[in-house]
N, C-alpha and C positions, 0 to 999 in steps of 0.2 A: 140224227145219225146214230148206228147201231153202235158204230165204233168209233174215235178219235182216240190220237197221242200228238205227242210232241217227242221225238225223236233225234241223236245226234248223229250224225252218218261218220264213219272213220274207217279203215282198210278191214277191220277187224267187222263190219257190217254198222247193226243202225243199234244204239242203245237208246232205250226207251226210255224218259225220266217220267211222262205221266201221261197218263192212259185213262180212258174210261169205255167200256164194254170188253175190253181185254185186258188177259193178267201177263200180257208177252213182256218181258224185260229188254229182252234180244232179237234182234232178227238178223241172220245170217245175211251178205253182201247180196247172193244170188235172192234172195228171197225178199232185198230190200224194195218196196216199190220207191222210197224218198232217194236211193242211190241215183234216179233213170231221170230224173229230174233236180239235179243239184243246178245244173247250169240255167234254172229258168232265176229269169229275174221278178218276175209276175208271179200272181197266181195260175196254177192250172189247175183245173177241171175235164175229167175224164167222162165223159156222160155213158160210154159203154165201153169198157178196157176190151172184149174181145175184136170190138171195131180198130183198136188203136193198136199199129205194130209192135209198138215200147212195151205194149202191156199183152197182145194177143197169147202168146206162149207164155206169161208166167205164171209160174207154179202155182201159187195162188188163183191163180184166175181161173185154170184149168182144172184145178183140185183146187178140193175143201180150203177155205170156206167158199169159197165160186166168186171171188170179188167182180162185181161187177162195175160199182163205183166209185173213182177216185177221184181226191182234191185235196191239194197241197200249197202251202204257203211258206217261201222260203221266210227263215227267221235271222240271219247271220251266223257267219262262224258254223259251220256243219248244218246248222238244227233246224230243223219243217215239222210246220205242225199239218196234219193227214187225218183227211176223215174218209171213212170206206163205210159201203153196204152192197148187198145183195143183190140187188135189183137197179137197171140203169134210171139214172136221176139224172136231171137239168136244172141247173141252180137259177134263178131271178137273180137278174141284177142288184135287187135289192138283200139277198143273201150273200152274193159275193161280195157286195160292201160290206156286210156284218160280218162275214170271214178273215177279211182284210181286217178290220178293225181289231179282232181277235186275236190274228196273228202278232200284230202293232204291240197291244197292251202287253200279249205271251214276252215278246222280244224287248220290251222294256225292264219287263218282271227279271229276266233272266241275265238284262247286263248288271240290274242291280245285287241279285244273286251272286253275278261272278266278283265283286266290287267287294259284296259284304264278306262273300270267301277270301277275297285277299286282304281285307282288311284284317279278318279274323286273323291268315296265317301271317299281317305282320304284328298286330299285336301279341299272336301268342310266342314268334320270336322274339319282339321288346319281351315281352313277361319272362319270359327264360333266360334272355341275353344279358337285360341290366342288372347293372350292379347294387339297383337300391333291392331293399326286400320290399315285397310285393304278398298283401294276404287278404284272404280274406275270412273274418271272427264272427261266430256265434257270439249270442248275449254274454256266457259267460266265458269269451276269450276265448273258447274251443276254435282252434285254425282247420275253416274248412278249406280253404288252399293256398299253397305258399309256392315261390317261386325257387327257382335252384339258388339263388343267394342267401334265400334267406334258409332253405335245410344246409348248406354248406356253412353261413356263417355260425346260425347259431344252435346247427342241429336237431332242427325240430322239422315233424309235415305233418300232412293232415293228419288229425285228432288227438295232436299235442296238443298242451295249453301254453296259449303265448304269457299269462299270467305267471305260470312259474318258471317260466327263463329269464325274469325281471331278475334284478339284484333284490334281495328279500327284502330289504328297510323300504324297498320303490314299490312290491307290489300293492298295499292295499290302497296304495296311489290309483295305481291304473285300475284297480275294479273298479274303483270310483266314477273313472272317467269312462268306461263301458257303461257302467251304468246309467250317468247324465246322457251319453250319447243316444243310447238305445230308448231312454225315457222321452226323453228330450226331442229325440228326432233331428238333429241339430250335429253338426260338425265341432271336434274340437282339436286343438292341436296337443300334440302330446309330444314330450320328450323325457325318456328317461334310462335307465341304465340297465342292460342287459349281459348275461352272465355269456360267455361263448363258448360251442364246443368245445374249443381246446383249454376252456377255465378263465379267459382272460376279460375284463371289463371294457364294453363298448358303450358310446353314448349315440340312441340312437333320437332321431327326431322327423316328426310325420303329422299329418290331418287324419283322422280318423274320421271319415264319411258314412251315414245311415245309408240305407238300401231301403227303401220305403214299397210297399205293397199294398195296397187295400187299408191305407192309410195304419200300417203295422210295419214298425221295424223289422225285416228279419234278416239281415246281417250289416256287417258294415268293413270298409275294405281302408285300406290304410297301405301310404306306400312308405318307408320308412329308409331315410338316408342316416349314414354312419356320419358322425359330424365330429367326431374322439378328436380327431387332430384339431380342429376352428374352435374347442370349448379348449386347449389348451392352448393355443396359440392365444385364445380371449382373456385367456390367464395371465402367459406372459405378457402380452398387452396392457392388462390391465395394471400388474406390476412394475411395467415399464411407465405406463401414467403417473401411477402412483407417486413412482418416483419423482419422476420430470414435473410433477406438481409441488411436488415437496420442496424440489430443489427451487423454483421458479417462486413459491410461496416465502423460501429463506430468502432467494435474494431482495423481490421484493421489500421484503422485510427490512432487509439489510437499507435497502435505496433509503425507505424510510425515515428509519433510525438517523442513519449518515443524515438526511436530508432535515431531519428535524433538528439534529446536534449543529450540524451549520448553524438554521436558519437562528440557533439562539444567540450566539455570542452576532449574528447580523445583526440581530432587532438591537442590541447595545450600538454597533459602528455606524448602523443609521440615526439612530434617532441623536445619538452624539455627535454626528456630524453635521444632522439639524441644527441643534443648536449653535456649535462651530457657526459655519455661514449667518447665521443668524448676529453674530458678536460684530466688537468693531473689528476689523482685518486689513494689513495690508494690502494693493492690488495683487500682488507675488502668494501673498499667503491665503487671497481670496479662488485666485486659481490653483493652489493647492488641493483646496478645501475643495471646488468643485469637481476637479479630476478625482481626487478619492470618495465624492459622492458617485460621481458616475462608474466609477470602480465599482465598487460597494451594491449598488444599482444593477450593474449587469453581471454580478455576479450572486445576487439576490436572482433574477431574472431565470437564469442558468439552473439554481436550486430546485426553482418555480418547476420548471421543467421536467426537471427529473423527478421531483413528489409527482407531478400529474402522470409522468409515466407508469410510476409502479403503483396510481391511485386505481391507472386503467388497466391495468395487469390484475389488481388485485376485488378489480368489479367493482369501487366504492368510490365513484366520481358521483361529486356533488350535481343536483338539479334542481338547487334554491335558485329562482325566482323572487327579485326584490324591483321594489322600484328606484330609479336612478335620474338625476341630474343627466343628459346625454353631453351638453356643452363642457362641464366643467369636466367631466371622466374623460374626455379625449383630448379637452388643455391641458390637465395636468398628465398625462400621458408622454405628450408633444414637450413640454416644459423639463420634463425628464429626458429626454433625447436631445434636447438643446445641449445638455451637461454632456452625455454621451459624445457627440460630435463635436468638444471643445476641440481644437487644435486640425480640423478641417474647414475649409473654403467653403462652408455649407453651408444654406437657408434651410430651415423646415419652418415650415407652418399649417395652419389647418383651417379647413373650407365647411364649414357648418352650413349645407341647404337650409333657409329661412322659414321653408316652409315644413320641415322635420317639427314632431308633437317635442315640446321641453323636457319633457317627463316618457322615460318610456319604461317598461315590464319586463325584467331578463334578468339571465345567468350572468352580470358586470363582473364578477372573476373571472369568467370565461371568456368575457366578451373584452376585457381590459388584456390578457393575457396575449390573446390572438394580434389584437392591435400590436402590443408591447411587442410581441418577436416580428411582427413585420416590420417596424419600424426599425430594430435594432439590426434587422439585414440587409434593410438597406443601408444604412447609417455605416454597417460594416465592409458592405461594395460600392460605395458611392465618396471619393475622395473629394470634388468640386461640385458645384452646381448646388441644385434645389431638391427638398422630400419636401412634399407635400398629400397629406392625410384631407382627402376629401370624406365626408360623408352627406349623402342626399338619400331622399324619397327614389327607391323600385320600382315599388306598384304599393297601393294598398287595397286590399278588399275589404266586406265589412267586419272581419273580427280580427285582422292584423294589417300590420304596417311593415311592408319588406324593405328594410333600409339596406344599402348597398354604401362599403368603405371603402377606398381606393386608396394605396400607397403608392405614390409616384418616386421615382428616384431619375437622376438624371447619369446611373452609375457604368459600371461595365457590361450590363446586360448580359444574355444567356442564349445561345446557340440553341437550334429548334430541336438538336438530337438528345441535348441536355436536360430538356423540361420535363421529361419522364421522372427524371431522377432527382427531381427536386421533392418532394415531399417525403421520399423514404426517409426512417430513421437512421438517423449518425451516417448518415450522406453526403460528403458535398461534391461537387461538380470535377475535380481533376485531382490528382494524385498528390500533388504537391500544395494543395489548400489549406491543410492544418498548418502547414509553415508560412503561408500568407496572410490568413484569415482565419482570426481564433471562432475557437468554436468547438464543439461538438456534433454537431449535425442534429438538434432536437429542435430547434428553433418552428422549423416548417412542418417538420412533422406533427409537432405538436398544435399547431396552428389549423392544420388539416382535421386531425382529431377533433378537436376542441369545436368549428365551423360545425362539423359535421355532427356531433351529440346536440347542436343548435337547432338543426334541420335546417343548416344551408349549403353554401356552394363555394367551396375555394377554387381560384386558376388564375393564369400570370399570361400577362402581352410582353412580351420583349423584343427586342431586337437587340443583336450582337455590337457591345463598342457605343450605343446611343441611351440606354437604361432601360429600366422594368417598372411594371404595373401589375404589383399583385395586390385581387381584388376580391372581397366574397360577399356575401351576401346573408344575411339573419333577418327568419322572422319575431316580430314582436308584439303580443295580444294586445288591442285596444284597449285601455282603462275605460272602466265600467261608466265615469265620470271622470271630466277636467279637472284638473291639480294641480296646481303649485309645483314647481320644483319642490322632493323632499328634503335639500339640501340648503340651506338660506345662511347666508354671511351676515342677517338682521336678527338674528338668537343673539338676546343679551344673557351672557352670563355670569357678568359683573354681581359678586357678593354672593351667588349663589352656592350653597354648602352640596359638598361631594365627598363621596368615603372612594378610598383607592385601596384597593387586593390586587399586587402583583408582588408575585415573589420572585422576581429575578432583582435584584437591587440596579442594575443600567438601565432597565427597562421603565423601573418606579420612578429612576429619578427624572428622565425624559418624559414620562406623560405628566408627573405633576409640575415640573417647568411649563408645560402647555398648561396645565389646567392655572396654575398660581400667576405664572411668570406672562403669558401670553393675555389669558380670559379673565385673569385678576379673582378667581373663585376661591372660594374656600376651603380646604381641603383637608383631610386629616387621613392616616394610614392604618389602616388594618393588617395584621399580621395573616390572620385564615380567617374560614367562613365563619367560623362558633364567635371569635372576637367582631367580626364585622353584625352581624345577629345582635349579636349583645352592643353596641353600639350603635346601632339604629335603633332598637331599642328602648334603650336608655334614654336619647335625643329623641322621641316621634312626638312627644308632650310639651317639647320648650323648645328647641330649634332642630327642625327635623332636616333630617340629610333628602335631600331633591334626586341624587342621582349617585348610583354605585357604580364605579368601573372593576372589574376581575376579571382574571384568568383563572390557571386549573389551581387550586386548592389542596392544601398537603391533606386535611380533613375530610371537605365535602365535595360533592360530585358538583361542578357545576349546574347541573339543571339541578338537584336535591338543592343547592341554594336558592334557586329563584323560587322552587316549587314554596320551600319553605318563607319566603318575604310574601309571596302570595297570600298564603295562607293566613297571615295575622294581620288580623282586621288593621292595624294600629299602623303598621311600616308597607299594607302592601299596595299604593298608592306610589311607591319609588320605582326611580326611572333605571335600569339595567341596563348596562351594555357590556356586553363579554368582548372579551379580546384572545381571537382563536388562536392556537398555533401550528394549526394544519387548515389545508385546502376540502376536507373533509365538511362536509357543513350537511346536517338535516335541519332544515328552517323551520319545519311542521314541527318537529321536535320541542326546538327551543321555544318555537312560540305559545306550546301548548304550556308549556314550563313557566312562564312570562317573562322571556327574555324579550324588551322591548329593539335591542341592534346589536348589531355583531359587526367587528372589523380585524382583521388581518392582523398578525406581528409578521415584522417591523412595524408597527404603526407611526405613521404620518401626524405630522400639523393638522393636512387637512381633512385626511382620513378619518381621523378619531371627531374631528369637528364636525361631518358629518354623520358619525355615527350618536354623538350627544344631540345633535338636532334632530334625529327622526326618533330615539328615545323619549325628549322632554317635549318634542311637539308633532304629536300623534298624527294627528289629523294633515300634516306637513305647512301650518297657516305661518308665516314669519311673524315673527315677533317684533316691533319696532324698538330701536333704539339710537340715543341721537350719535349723531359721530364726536368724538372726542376732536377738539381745537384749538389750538394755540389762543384760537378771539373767540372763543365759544361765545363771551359776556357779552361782545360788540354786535347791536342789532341789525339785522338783514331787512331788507324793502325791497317791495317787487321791482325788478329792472324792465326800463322797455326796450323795444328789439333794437329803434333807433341806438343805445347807448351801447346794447351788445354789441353791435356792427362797428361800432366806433372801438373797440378793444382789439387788439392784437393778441395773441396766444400762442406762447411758446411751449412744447411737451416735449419735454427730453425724458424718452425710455427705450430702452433696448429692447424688451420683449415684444416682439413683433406682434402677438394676439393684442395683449395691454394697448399697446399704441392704436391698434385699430378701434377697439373698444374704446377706447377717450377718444379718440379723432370723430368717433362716429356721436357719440355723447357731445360735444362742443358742436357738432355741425349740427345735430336737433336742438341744443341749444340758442343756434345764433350768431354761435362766436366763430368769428376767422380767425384759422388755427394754422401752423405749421408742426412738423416733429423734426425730431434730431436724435442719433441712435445713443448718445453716450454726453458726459459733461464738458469733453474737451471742445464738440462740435458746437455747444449751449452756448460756450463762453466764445465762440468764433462767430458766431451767427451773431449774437449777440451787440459784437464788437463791430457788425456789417449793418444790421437791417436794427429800425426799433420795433421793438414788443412792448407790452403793458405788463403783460400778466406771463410767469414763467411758472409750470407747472411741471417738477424737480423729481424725477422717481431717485431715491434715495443710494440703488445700487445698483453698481453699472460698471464696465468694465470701460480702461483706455482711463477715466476721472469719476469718481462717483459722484453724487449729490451733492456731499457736504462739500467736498472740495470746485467742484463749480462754482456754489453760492459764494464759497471765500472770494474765489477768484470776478466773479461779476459783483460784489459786492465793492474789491478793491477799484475796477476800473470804472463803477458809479463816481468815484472822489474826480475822474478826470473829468468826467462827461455834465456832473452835477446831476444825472436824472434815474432817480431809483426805480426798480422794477420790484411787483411784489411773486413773491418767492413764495409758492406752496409746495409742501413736503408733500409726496405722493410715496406710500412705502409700505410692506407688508411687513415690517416689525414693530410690536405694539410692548416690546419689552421696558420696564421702568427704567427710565433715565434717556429713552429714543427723543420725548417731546423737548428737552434741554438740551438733548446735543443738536435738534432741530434750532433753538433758539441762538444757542451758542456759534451755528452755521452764518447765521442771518436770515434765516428763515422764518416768511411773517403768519404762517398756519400749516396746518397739519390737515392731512387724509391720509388714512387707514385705509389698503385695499383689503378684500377686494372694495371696489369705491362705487357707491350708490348714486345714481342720475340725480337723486334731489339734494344726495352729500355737495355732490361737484357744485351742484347749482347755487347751493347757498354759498358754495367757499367764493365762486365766484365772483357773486353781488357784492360781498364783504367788500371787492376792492372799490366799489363805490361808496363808503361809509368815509 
């Protein structure tokens, strides 16, 4: 065709946007041919305009150029695309599809046109409107366009340089960063300080973006936010942390201090009130002695608490890993809650699954702690009934054992809106609980924590008025190999030499009562490390010290000690065991050091006896040794079952686990046994049914041991028929085996009590 456009029709006539064989821009309405056809929906095709009345009279047509042929395709919105010539034409169908298609494409072309026109006009009002600055910079910072905030804020437009509206000390900063960008090719974020019209300091902050062409940087655009007020606010913020750390780092501190000043004069009221119990005592002054251990106890417990709190505040919670006895850590646990619950209608006792490994792998400060405040809550909501400490098998997979504890109480239990608010700190349950129920409110909370640095799962079953079951769950890595309990009551310590470094004098004189008075060892005192040094020493050629016990040292660092006994070929073959005075413990530390075991202050009886057992026997194998006996001299013969079965057995002990443990020991044995909880029931039973053999735990509430024996010894004189009387008793102090004798008591056992100890005391009575 000669001529084509595409045109938009409006009152004002037809404007032309694009044309080819004419240069017309314009065509007036009268002279429009696209006007005379707006209302077609189709295309039309004119094959001769003077044939067609629309078109016969128009000017055009009539005059120059003489149009002869028209064809028009409406496009939307006003616009037809029109092709004209001179001479009449007849389109093929197969052209009027190709027109149509052209119209199609034209009318696509032209919505995206109008799209990209509004996009542009709203982008170019964002660029004008917002508040950020908006530029865009030559290599060296030359702004080839800036938006109105940024000539309003900071005074500059195009072919300023944004470089020296920086604060001076900033710019050779930013050249820098022009430079990496534009080198680089590469976006970077910039923030820095810009001087303002009016002289004042702004801090701004932006991405600086490359503009990439023919693989060549040529500019890069950057939108930059005023950010002055959030860089001060970051300020005061961070002042305000600062603070709030400081303060939070004092009191910590404080908890600490306070918490270690306690826990020292404790390690003296405990381990002194060991001993106490330990003495001969009236019944009146033996429950003295036990309420102010369980005093003593729960307010150690209490202390406990509070260290672990401000341990976890202050990020330095221990994650030693040791291996542990599982049975004996939750008797003695349970055994200490007996004390606690003097003077309530209460049972506790504890359910060991058979099939739980002996030996397990854990945080046992952690894991003792969590037990210790569950039992002590319920203990403190539970006036009658039973607490009972289950522990069994989870699940296991093959690189752990997920053992599951359960505290039963049979106490006031806890209403379901209640249970939310049970493990918050310094929480408890109703308003008036501090004046019912002592406490502070760390017990659960700390319990929670503790579980949960474990990787397990605390939560509680109650019911209101009937009691609670809080229960959690810890896992525990498989030992690489089977082992022994590391803890063994068959470590002979008799005669063996021990150096002691503690400088607290209550603290000295209670572990070396255990070590002299209890183990019968040998012991000598050290003042500090240099004299302990020099005293091992001195002895490693003629009688060498076996095993050192210390704590902290006016001189040397405790690890500088061990490092130091290591190190000399002559003494470093001895056995170490520290004694900590915080909950604070890096085991990788000490053991790099050669600290062979570490335990607690307050330290225990049995504490410390397990931490001298996994020092002097590494590998954890027990050492045999025979049990001490009133008839040690008098020969034992194998017995057969017929003559076991023919014995009666009486076990008089109150501790409910003990009794189970002998009851269970006698019936592998053979023997028919009964129990009885105290010495008054020993001497009634007694005076009812006949026994052979009386197996006497020494201390015991209502009559003890000795005063049993007295009493069935006298009413043998009526009866004529003696019974023999074994001491069963956890005091091994000089002068125990003659007040045994002095009782009428015809042998002795030492708990804890060994299956083949019991076995020989036994057969004895057949001698």
């Amino acid at each position: 065709m000669p001529v084509a456009w595409i045109g938009f029709v409006s009152e004002g006539g037809e404007q032309i946007v694009a044309a080819s064989g004419s240069k017309a821009t314009h065509v007036p309405s009268a002279s429009s041919f696209a006007s005379r056809i707006l209302d077609a929906s189709e295309i039309v095709a004119i094959t001769d305009t003077t044939a067609d009345p629309r078109f016969a009279e128009h000017p055009l047509v009539v005059g120059p150029p003489h149009v002869r042929f028209y064809a028009a395709a409406p496009l939307g919105n006003g616009g037809v695309m029109s092709i004209l010539d001179r001479e009449p034409r007849t389109l093929s169908a197969e052209q009027l599809s190709l027109f149509l298609a052209f119209a199609r494409h034209a009318s696509r072309e032209i919505e995206r046109r109008d799209e990209l026109t509004e996009a542009n006009e709203r982008f170019r009002e964002f660029f004008e409107q917002t508040t950020d600055l908006v530029l865009s910079l030559a290599p060296d910072g030359t702004i080839l366009h800036a938006n109105e905030a940024a000539n309003t804020l900071l005074g500059i437009s195009r072919g300023a340089s944004l470089v020296q509206a920086a604060e001076p000390e900033r710019r050779e900063e930013l050249r820098r960063v022009f430079g990496r960008v534009f080198e680089n090719a590469s976006a970077e974020r910039v923030e820095t300080v810009f001087v303002t019209a009016a002289g004042s300091r702004v801090t701004l902050e932006g991405w600086l973006r490359p503009k990439v062409l023919d693989a060549k940087t040529v500019l890069a655009r950057v939108i930059f936010r005023d950010v002055t007020d959030r860089k001060q606010f970051e300020a005061e913020l961070g002042n305000a942390r600062d603070a709030a750390l400081e303060a939070a780092r004092a009191k910590t501190q404080f908890l600490t201090n306070v918490s270690h000043e306690i826990r020292t004069p404790m390690n003296g009221i405990v381990g002194m009130l060991d001993l106490l119990v330990a003495t001969a005592l009236s019944e009146e002054q033996q429950d003295y002695a036990h309420q102010a251990r369980a005093s003593a106890e729960q307010l150690l417990s209490i202390v406990n608490n509070i260290l672990y709190v401000s341990n976890l505040e202050a990020g330095t919670l221990s994650a030693a890993l040791v291996d542990f006895d599982l049975y004996r850590a939750m008797q003695r646990i349970v055994e200490v809650m007996k004390v606690a619950a003097l003077g309530k209608d209460l049972d506790l006792g504890l359910i060991l699954d058979p099939n739980l490994p002996p030996v397990l792998r854990g945080n046992l400060s952690k894991l003792r702690q969590v037990v210790t405040n569950l039992l002590e809550n319920a203990v403190k909501f539970t006036e009658r009934g039973s607490i009972v400490l289950s522990v069994g098998m989870q699940t296991e997979t093959e690189t752990h054992w997920v053992v599951r504890f359960d505290v039963r109480d049979t106490g006031i239990g806890i209403a379901d809106e209640d249970r939310l608010l049970l493990f918050e700190r310094f929480t408890q349950l109703d308003a008036d609980s501090t004046r019912r129920f002592a406490g502070v409110g760390l017990g659960l909370s700390t319990a929670r924590h503790l579980v949960e640095t474990m990787g397990g799962l605390i939560e509680v079953d109650s019911v209101l008025g009937e009691g609670s079951t809080f229960w959690f769950t810890a896992p525990f890595p498989k030992l690489v190999r089977d082992r022994r309990p590391i803890v063994s009551s068959d470590l002979d310590l008799k005669g063996k030499r021990a150096l002691l470094v503690d400088h607290q004098p209550t603290s000295r004189k209670v572990v070396q009562h255990y070590l002299v008075g209890m183990w019968e060892m040998r012991v000598d005192v050290a003042s500090d490390g240099h004299d302990a040094l020099a005293a091992l020493r001195a002895e490693a050629g003629r009688d060498p010290y076996r095993l050192v016990i210390y704590d902290r040292m006016d001189d040397l660092d405790p690890l500088a000690f061990a490092r130091e006994v290591r190190r000399d070929i002559g003494i470093a073959g001895t056995s170490l065991v520290y004694l900590i005075v915080d909950d604070v413990v890096d085991e990788g530390t000490m053991r790099d050091a050669g600290i062979d075991a570490y335990t607690a202050k307050p330290v225990g009886q049995r504490e410390l006896f397990d931490s001298i057992a996994i020092a002097m026997a590494h590998e954890a194998i027990p050492l045999p040794r025979p049990t001490p006996s009133l008839s040690s001299t008098q020969p034992t013969r194998i017995v057969t079952l017929d003559e076991r079965e023919s014995v009666r057995v009486l076990l008089v002990e109150d501790n409910f686990l003990n009794m189970k443990l002998t009851m269970s020991q006698l019936q592998k044995l053979g023997y028919q046994a009964d129990s009885v909880a105290n010495g008054k029931e020993a001497v009634d039973t007694l005076r009812a049914s006949r026994y052979d053999v009386v197996l006497m735990d020494c201390q015991m509430p209502v009559m003890d041991g000795y005063q049993a024996t007295i009493e069935i010894r006298r009413g043998e004189k009526e009866t004529g028929r003696r019974h023999r009387i074994i001491a069963m008793t956890a005091n091994a102090l000089e002068g125990d085996r003659e007040k045994c004798l002095a009782a009428g008591m015809d042998d002795y056992l030492a708990k804890p009590t060994r299956h083949e100890d019991l076995e020989r005391a036994l057969a004895r009575y057949f001698t």
